[in-house]
PyMOL Python script that loads the backbone (N, CA, C, O; Angstrom):
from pymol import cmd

cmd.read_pdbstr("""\
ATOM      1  N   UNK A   1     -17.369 -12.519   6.725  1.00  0.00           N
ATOM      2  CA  UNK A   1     -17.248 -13.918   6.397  1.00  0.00           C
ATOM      3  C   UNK A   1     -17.705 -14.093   4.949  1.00  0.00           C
ATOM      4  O   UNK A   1     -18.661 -13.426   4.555  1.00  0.00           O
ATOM      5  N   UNK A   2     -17.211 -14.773   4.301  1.00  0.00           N
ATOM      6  CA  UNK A   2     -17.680 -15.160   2.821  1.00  0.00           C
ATOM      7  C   UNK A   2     -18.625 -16.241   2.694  1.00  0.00           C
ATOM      8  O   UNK A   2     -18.785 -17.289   3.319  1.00  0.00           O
ATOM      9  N   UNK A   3     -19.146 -15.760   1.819  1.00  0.00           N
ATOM     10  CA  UNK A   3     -20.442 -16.537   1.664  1.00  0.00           C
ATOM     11  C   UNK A   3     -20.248 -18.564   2.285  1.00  0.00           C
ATOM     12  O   UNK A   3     -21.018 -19.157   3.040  1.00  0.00           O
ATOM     13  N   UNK A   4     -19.133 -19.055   1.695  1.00  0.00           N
ATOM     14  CA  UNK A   4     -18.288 -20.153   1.695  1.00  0.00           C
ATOM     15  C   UNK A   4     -17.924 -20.400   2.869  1.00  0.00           C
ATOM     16  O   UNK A   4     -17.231 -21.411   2.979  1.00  0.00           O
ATOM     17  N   UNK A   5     -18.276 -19.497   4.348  1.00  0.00           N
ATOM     18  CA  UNK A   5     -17.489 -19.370   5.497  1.00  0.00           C
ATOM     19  C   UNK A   5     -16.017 -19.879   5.527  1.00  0.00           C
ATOM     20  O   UNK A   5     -15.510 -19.999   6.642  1.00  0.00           O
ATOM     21  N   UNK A   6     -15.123 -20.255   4.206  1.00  0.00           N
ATOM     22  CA  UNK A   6     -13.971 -20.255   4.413  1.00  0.00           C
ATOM     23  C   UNK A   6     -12.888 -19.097   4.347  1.00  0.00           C
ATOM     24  O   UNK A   6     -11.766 -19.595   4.433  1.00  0.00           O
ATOM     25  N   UNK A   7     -12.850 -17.663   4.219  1.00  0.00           N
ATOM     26  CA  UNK A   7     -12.259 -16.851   4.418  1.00  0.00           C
ATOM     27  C   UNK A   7     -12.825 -15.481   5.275  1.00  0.00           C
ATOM     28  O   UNK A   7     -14.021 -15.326   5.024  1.00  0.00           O
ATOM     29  N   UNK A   8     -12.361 -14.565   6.106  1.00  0.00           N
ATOM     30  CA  UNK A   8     -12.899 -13.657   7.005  1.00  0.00           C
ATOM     31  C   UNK A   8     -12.190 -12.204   6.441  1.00  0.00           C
ATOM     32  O   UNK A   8     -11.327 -11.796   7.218  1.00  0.00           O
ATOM     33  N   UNK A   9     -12.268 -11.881   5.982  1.00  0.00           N
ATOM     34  CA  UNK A   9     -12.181  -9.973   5.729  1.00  0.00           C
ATOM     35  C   UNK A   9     -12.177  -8.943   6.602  1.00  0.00           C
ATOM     36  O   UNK A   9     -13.073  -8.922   7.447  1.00  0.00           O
ATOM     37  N   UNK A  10     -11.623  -8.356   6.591  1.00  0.00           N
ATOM     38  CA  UNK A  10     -11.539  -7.454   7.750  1.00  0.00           C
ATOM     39  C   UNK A  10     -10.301  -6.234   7.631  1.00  0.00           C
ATOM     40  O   UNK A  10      -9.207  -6.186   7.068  1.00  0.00           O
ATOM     41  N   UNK A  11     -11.241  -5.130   8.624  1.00  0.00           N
ATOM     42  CA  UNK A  11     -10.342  -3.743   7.898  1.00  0.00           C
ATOM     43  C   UNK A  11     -10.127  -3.706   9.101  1.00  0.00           C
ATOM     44  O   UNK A  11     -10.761  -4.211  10.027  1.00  0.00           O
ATOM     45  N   UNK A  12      -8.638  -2.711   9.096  1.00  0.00           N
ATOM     46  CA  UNK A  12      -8.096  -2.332  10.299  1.00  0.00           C
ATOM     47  C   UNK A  12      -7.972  -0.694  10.533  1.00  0.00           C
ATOM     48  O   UNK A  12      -7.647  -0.268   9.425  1.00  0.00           O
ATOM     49  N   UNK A  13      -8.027  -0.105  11.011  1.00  0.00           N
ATOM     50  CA  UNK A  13      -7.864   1.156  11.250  1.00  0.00           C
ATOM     51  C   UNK A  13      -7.396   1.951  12.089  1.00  0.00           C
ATOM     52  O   UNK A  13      -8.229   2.267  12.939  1.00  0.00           O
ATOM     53  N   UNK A  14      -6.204   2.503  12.235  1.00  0.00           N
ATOM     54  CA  UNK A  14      -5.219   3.165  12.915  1.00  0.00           C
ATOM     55  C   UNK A  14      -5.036   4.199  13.300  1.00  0.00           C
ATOM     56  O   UNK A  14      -4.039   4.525  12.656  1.00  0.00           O
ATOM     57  N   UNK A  15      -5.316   5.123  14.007  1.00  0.00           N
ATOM     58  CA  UNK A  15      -5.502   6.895  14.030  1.00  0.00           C
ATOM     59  C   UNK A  15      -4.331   7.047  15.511  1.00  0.00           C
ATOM     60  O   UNK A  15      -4.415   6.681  16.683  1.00  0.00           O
ATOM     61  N   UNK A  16      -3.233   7.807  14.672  1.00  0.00           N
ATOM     62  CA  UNK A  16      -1.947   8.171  15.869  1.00  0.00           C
ATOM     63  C   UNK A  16      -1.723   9.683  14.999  1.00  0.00           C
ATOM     64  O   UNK A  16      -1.099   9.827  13.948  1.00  0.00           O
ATOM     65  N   UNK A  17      -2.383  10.652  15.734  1.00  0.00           N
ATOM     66  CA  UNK A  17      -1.753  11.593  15.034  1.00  0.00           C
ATOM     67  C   UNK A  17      -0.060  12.331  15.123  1.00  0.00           C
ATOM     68  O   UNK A  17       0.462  13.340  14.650  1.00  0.00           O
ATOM     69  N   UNK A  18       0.348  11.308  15.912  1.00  0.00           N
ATOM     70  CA  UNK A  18       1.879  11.798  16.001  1.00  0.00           C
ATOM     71  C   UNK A  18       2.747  11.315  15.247  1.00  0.00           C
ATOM     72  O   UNK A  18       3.879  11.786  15.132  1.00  0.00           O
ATOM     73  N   UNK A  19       1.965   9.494  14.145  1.00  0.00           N
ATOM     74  CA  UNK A  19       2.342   9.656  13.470  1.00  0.00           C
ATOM     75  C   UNK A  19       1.730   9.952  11.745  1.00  0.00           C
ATOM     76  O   UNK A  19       2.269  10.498  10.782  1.00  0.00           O
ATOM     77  N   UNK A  20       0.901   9.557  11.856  1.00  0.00           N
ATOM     78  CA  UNK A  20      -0.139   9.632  10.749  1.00  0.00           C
ATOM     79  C   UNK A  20      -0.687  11.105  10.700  1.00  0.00           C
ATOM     80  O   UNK A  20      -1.017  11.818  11.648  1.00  0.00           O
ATOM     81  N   UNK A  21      -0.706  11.499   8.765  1.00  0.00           N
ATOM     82  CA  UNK A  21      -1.555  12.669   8.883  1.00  0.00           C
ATOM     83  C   UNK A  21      -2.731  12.644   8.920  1.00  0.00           C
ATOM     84  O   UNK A  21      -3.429  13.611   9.225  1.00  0.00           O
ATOM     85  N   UNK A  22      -3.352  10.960   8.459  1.00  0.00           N
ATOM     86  CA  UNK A  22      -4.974  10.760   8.402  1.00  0.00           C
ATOM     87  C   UNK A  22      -4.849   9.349   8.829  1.00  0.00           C
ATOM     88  O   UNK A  22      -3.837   8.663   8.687  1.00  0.00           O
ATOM     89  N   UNK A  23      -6.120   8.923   9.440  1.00  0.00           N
ATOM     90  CA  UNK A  23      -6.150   7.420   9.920  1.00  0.00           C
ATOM     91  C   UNK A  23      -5.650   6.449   8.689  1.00  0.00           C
ATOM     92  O   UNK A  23      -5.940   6.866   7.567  1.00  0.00           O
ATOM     93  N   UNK A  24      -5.005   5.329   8.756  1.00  0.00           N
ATOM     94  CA  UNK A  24      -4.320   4.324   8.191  1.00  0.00           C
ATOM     95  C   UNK A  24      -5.106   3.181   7.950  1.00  0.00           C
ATOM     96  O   UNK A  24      -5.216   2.488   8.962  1.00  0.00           O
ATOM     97  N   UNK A  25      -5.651   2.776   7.027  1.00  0.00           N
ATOM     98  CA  UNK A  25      -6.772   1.799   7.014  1.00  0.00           C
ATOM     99  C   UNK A  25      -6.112   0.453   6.555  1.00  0.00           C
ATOM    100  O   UNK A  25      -5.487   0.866   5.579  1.00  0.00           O
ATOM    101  N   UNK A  26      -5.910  -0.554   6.607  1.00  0.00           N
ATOM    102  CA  UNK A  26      -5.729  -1.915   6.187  1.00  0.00           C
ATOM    103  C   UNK A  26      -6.523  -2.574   5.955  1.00  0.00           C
ATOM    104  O   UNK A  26      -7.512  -2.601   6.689  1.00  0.00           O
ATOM    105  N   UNK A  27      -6.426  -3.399   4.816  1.00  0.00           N
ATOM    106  CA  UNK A  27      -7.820  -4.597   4.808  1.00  0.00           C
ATOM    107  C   UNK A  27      -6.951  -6.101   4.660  1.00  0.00           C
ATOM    108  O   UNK A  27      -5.850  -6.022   4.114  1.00  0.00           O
ATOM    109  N   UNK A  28      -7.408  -7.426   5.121  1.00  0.00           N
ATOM    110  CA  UNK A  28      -6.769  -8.485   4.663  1.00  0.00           C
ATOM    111  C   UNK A  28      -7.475  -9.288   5.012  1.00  0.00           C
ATOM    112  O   UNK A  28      -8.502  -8.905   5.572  1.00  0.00           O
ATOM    113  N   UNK A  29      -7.283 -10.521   4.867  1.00  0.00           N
ATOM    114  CA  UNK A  29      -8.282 -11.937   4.800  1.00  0.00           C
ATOM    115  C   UNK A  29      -7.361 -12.891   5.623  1.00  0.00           C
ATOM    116  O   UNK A  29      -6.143 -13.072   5.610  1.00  0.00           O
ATOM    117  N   UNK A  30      -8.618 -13.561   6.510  1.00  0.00           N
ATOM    118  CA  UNK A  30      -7.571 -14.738   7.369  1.00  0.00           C
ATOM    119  C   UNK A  30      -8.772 -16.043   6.338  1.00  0.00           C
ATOM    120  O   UNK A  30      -9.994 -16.145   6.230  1.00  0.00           O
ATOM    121  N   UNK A  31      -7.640 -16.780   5.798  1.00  0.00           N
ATOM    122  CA  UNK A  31      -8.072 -18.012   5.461  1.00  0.00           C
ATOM    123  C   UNK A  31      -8.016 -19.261   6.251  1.00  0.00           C
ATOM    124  O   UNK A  31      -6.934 -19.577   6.744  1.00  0.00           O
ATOM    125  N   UNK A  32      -9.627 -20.419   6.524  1.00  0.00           N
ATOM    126  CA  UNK A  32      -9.955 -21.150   7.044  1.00  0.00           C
ATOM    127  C   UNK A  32      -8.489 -22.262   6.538  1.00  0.00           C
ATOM    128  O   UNK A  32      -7.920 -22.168   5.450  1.00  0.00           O
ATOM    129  N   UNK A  33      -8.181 -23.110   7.473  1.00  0.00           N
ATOM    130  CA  UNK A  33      -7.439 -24.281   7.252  1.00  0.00           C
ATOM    131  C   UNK A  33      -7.962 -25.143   8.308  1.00  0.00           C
ATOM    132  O   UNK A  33      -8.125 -24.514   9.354  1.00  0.00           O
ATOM    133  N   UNK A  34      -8.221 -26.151   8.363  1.00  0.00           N
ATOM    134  CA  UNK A  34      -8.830 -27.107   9.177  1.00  0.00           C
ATOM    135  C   UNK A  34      -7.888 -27.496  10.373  1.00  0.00           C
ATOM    136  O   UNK A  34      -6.735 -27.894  10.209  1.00  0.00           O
ATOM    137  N   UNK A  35      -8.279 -27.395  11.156  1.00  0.00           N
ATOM    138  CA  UNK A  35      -7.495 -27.982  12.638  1.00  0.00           C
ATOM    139  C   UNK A  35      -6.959 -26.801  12.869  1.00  0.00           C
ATOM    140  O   UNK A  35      -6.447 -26.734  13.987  1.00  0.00           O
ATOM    141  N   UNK A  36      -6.869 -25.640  12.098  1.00  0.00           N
ATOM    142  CA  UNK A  36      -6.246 -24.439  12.730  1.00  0.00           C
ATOM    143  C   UNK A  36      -7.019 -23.388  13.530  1.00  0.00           C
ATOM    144  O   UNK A  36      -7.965 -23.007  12.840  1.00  0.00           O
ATOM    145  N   UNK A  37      -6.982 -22.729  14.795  1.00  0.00           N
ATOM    146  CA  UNK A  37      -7.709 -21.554  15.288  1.00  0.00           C
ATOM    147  C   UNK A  37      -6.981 -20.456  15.169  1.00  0.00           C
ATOM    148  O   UNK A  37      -5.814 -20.603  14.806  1.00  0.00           O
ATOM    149  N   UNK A  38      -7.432 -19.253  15.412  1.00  0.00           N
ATOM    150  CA  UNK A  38      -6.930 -17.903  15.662  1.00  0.00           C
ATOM    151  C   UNK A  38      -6.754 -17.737  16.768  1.00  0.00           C
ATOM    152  O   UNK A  38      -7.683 -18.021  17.525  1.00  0.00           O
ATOM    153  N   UNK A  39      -5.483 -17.203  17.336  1.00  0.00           N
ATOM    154  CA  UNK A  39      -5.790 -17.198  18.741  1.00  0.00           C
ATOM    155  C   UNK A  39      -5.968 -16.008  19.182  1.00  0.00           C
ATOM    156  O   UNK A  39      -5.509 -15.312  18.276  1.00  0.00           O
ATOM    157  N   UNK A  40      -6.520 -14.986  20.390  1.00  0.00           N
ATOM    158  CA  UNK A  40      -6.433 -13.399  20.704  1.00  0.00           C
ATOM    159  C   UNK A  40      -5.099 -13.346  20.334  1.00  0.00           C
ATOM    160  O   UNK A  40      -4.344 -14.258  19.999  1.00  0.00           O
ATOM    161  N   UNK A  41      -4.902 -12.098  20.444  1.00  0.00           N
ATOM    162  CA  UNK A  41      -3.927 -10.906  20.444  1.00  0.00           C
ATOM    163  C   UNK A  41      -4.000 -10.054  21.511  1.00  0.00           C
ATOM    164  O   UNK A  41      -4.715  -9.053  21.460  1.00  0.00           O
ATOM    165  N   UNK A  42      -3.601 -10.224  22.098  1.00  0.00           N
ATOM    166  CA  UNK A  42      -3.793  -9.018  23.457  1.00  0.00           C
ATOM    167  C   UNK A  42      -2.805  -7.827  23.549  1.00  0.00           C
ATOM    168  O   UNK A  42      -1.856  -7.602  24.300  1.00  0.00           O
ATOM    169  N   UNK A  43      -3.572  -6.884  22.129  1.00  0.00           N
ATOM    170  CA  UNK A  43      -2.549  -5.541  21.919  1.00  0.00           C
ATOM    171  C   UNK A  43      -2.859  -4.627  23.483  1.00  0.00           C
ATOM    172  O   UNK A  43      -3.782  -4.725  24.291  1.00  0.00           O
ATOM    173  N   UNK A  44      -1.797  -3.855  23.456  1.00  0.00           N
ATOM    174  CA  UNK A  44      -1.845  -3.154  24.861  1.00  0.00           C
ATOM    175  C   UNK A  44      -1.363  -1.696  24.043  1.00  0.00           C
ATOM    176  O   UNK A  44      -0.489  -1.682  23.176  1.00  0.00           O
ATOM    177  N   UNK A  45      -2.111  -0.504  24.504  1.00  0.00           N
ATOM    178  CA  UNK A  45      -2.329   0.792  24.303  1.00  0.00           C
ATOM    179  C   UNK A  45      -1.071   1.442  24.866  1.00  0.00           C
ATOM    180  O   UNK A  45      -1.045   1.568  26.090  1.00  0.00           O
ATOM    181  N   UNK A  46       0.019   1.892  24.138  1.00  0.00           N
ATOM    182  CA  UNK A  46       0.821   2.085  24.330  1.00  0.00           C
ATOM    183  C   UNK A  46       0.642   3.976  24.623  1.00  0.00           C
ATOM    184  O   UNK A  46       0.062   4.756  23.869  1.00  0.00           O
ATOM    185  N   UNK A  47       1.348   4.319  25.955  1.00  0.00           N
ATOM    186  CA  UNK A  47       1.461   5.267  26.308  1.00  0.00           C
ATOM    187  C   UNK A  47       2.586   6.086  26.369  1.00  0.00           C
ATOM    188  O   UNK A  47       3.014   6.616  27.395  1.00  0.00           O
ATOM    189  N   UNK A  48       3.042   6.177  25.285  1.00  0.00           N
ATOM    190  CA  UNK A  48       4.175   6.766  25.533  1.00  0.00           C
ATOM    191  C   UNK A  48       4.482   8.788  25.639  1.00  0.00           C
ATOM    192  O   UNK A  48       3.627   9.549  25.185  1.00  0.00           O
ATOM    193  N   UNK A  49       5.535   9.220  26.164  1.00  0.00           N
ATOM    194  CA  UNK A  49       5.828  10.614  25.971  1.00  0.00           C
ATOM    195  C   UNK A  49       5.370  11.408  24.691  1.00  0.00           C
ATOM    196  O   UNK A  49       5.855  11.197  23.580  1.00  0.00           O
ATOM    197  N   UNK A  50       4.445  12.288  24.934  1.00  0.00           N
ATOM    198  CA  UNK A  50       3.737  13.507  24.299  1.00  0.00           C
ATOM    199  C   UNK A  50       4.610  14.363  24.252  1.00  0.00           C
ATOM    200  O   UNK A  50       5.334  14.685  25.194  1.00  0.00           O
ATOM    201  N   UNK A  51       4.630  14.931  22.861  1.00  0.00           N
ATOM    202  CA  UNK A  51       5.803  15.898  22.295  1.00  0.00           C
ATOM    203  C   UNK A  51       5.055  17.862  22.208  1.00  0.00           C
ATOM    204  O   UNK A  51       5.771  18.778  21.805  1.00  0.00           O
TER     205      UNK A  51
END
""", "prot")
cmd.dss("prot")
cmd.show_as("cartoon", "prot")
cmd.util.cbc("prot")
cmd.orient("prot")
């Protein structure tokens, strides 16, 4: 959170070694707007066929 509590930072990090040769890091900022929320995300762990 920024000092200002109007913007949130945050890294993401990805490790698939089937497709990545090294974990995949992202960073980005969700900016405050008033009357707006974030809502979940309900990612689901995808299982797919092993090569």
């Amino acid at each position: 959170m920024s000092e200002d509590e109007t913007r949130l930072d945050y890294e993401l990090t990805s490790t698939d070694p089937a497709v990545f040769l090294s974990p995949s890091v992202r960073t980005a900022s969700w900016v405050w707007m008033p009357g707006v929320e974030i809502e979940p995300f309900e990612c689901m762990l995808w299982e797919g066929a092993e090569d």
